[in-house]
Every structure is written in structure tokens, then in C-alpha cells.
N, C-alpha and C positions, 0 to 999 in steps of 0.2 A: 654402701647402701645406695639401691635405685630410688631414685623418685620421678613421677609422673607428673605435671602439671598441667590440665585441661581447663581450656577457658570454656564456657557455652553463652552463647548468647541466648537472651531469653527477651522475647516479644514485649516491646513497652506498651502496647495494647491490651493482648490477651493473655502473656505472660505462658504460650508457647514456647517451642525452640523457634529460635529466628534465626535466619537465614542469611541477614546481609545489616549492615548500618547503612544508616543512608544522612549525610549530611545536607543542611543546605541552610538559607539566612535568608530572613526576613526582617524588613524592618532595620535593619544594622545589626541586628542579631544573630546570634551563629546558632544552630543546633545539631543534634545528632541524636538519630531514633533508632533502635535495632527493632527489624520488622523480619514476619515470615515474609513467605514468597505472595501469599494471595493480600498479606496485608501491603504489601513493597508496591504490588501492583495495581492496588489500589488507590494506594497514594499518587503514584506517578500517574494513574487515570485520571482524576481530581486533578492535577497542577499541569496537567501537559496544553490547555486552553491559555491558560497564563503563560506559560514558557511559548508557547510557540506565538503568543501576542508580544511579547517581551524582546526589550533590545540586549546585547549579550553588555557587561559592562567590564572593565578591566577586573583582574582579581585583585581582594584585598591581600594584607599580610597576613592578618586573622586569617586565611583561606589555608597560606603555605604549608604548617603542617600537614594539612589532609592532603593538599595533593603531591607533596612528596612520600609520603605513605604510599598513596597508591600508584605512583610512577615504582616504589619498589618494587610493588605486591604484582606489579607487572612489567616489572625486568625494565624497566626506562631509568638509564642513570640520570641524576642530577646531585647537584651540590648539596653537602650538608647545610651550607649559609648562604648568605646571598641571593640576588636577583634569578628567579626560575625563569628559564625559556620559554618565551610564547608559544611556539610550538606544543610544548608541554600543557600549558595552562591549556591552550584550546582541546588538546587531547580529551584531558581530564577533564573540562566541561563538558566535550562531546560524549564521553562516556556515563558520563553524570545523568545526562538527557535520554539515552539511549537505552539506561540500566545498568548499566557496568561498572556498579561501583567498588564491584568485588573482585577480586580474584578469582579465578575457578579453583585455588589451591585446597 
């Protein structure tokens, strides 16, 4: 017997399809929003005065799943445990910043 399993994101806004998650923290808090494309880019319109007033700060732990997730989601090895590459960390901020929190998969 086949089985199919589809996940869909759906817009925590407007309860569309969305298009990408987007993490980030505030306050010591971590969050995570599934947003479409016009709402993703909205947001990043809105925080990008902040971000680019903003000093960059080392990553927490609380951070390391997400960005070994997306070192996968784009072919970057790193360890399952243990201390992540700065390299890596900055990557994944810098794509964080830029929009690229997704895969193009």
C-alpha cells in the first residue's frame, strides 16, 4: 500500500498558503511565523530599519536547530551535536537578512 504525505504551510496571518517560515527572537524569545510571499515581505520591510541599526550578536543554542535545518535544506554540512561553525552561523544570518530562509526545494 502507497501512501503520500503532504505537509502545506498555511499563512499565520491570513490563513493562505504560505510560502516560507521565517524565524527570529525577541526579547529572549524565539519565534517562528509561516508567512506568504507579500506577507514575508512585509515583515522584512518593517524590521529591516532595526536590523540594519542593529549590532550582529553571537548565536544562542536555542538558535541551533534552525540553523542546522537550514545548512541542510542547503546542502552545508555540519554536525549533528556540538559547536556550529561561525562561518556557518554568519551564513545563516546573512541569509536570514537577505530573505533566504528557504530552500528553493
Amino acid at each position: 500500500m502507497a501512501r503520500q504525505v503532504q505537509i502545506a504551510l498555511i499563512d499565520d496571518i491570513d490563513g493562505s498558503e504560505a510560502s516560507e517560515s521565517i524565524a527570529f527572537s525577541v526579547g529572549g524569545q524565539h519565534f517562528e511565523i509561516d508567512l506568504n510571499t507579500e506577507h514575508a515581505e512585509e515583515f522584512r520591510a518593517a524590521i529591516e530599519p532595526y536590523i540594519e541599526a542593529a549590532r550582529s550578536s553571537k548565536s544562542s543554542t536555542a538558535e541551533a536547530p534552525a540553523i542546522r535545518a537550514w545548512a541542510k535544506e542547503n546542502n552545508i554540512q555540519v554536525n549533528a551535536r556540538g559547536r556550529l561553525n561561525s562561518e556557518v552561523i554568519d551564513a545563516y544570518h546573512a541569509a536570514m537578512r537577505k530573505g533566504r530562509g528557504r530552500s528553493k526545494s
